[in-house]
N, C-alpha and C positions, 0 to 999 in steps of 0.2 A: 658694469660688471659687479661691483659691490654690490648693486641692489636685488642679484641674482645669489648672488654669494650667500645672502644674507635671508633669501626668501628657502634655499636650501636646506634648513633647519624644521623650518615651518613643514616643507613639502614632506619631509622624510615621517612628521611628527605625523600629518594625514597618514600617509599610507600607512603606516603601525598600526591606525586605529580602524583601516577599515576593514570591512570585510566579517560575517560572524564570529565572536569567541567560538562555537562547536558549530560546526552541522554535522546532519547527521545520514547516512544511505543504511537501511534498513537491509535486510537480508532478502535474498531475492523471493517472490510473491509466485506461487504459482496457482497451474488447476490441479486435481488432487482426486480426479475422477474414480479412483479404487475406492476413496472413503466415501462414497456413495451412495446410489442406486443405480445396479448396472443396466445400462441400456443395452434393453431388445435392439439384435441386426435385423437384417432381411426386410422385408418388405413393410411399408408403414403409410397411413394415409393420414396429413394434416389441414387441418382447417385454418384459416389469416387469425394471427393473435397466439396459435399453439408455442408451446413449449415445445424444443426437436430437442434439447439436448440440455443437458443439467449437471452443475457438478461442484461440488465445494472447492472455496480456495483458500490457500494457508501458507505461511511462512517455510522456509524451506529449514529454517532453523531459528528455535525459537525457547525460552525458559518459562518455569510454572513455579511460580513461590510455593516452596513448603509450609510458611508460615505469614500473618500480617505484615506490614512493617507500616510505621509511622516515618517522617522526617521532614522537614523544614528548609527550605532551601527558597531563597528572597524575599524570605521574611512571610511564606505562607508554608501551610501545614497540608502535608501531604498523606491520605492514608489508601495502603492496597493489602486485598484480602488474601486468603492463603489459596495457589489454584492460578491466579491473574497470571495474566501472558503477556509477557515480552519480548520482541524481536529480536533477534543479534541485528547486530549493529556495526560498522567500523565509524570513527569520529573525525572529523577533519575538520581545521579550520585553525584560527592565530593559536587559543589557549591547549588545542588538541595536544603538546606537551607536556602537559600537566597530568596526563596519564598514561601510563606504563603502557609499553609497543605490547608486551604480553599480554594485558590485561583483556578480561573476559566480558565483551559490553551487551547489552541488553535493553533495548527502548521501547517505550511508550508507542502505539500506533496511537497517530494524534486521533483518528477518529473513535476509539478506543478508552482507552483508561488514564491518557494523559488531562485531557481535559477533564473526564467527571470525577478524574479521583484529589480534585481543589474542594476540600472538606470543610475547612475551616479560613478564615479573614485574619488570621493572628491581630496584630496590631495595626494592620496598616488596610486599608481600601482597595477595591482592586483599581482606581485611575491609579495610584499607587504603585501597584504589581503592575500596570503597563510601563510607567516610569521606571523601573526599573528592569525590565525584561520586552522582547518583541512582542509583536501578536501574535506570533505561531509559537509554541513551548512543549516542549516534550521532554519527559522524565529517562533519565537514564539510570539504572544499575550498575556501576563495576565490581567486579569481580576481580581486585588485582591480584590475587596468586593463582590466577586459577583454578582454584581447591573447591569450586562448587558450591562456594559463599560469597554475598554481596556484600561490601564493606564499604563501600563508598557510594554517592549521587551526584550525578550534575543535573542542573534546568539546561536546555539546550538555548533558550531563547534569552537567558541572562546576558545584562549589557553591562553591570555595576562591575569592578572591578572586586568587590569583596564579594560576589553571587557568583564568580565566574570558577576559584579554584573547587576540585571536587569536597561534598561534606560526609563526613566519615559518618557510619550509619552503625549500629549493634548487628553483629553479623548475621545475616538470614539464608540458611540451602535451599539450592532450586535444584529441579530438574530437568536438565535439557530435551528437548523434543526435537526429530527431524519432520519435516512434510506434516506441519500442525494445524491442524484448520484455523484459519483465525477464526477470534473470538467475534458472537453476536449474528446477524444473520447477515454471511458473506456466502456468494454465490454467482458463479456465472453461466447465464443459461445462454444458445441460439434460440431464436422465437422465426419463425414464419410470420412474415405482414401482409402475405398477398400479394396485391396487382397493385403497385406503386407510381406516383409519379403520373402527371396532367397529359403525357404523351409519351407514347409507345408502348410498346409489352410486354413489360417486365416484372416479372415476380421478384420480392427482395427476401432476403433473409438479415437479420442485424442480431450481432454478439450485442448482450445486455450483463455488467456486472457489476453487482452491489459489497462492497467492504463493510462490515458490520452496519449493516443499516443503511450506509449513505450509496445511492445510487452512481457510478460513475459514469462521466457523460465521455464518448467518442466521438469526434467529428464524423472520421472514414470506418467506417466501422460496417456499413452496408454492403453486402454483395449481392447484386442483380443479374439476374440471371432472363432472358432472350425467350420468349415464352415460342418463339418458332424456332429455336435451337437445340429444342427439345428432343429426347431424353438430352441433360447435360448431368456432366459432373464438378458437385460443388467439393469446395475443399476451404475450410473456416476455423482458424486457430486449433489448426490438428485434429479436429472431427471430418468427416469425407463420407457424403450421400451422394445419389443420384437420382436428380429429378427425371422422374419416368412420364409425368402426365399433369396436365392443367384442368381443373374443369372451370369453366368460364361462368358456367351458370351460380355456383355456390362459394367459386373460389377456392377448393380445396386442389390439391397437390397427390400423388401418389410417389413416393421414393423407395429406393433402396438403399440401406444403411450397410456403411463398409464398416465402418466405425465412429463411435460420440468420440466428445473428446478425449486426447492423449494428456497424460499427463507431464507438465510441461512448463519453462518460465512464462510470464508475461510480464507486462511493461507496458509503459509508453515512449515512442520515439516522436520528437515534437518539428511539424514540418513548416510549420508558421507561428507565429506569434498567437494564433485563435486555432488552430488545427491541432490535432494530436491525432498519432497512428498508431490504435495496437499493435504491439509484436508478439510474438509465440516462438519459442526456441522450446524446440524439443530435448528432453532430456538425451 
């Protein structure tokens, strides 16, 4: 019994330490088809590899520095210019009390400006900045009054106990944006592939979408469609055609368009360990 007694100190000492100082859920990511180009309805003929559908995507709430801002936070030096885009944000995790329930947050999208905007090496290397932070990190802004100025920063991925309370910054105004296209080239299109698949008759269609620059991969993401079930109608993260005709010889398609995409959240709902499922909630 003592030597449970006694291991009880220890046990309670783990648990406190685990789990991230912050993480972070970014504001929800959608399609944003109005800031576009609008897509032709009615009748339309594609070829295997076309683009059917296209459409920018953006934060649903999001801030734009009025000005630079410089700051330091684990011991490296951080710069972002005036314009740069931050997501809202809510913070959760052990240190997540260290910043006011009110407070106004705003993050880095890691594929974005948390990672390029590491400017400077201050004093230390970065096997360094891994020693003292995760390998995933992302810059946060608060805003604790409110009042449409940032006054404070966290590192998200900070492990050291002196990197983890927020560091007070020279106040800078932003401006809030709702339905903001992310920054760089983010986009997501339907494409047409044609006649898929070593057996049977299936035309596919597959959602393709890229967050500034980096491609995101979908396990389920294809819909096949019955080349003798034809005319059918498709329906693919809130866009809805109807496949009218096959030609067999060139491959192409004839549809009619009810509508491209709606504008809408997405995500991913994870159904395996290696699978991921887009989802689409309509506004």
């Amino acid at each position: 019994m003592n030597r449970y007694i006694a291991a009880l100190p220890l046990a309670l000492l783990i648990a406190g330490c685990s789990g991230p100082h912050y993480g972070i859920d970014l504001t929800s990511k959608a399609f944003l088809p109005g800031k576009g180009n609008i897509q032709p309805l009615g009748p339309a003929e594609f070829a295997p590899d076309a683009t059917m559908f296209e459409t920018p995507l953006g934060f649903r709430k999001a801030a734009h520095l009025n000005s630079p801002v410089k700051l330091t936070l684990a011991g490296k030096d951080f710069t972002f210019a005036a314009g740069d885009q931050f997501a809202g944000a809510n913070i959760y995790g052990k240190s997540a009390s260290l910043i006011p329930r009110s407070a106004a947050i705003f993050c880095g999208n890691e594929r974005m400006n948390a990672f390029k905007a590491l400017t400077a090496f201050s004093t230390l290397g970065m096997s360094s900045l891994l020693n003292r932070t995760g390998n995933s990190t992302q810059v946060c802004l608060i805003d604790s009054e409110n009042d449409a100025s940032f006054d404070k920063a966290i590192l998200s991925g900070a492990k050291r106990a002196e990197d983890v309370a927020p560091v007070a910054i020279s106040p800078v105004g932003y401006d809030t944006a709702f339905n903001d296209v992310m920054a760089g080239e983010s986009i997501g299109r339907i494409i047409y592939r044609g006649k898929t698949g070593m057996i049977g008759g299936h035309i596919s269609f597959d959602l393709h979408v890229i967050e500034s620059g980096t491609p995101l991969v979908f396990d389920n993401v294809r819909r096949k469609v019955d080349i003798k079930s034809l005319p059918q109608e498709v329906l693919l993260m809130g866009a809805n055609f109807t496949v009218q005709s096959y030609d067999p010889a060139t491959g192409k398609i004839k549809v009619n368009i009810a509508n491209g995409f709606r504008e809408g959240d997405y995500g991913l709902t994870t159904a395996t360990r290696t699978s991921y499922i887009p989802i689409y909630i309509p506004r």
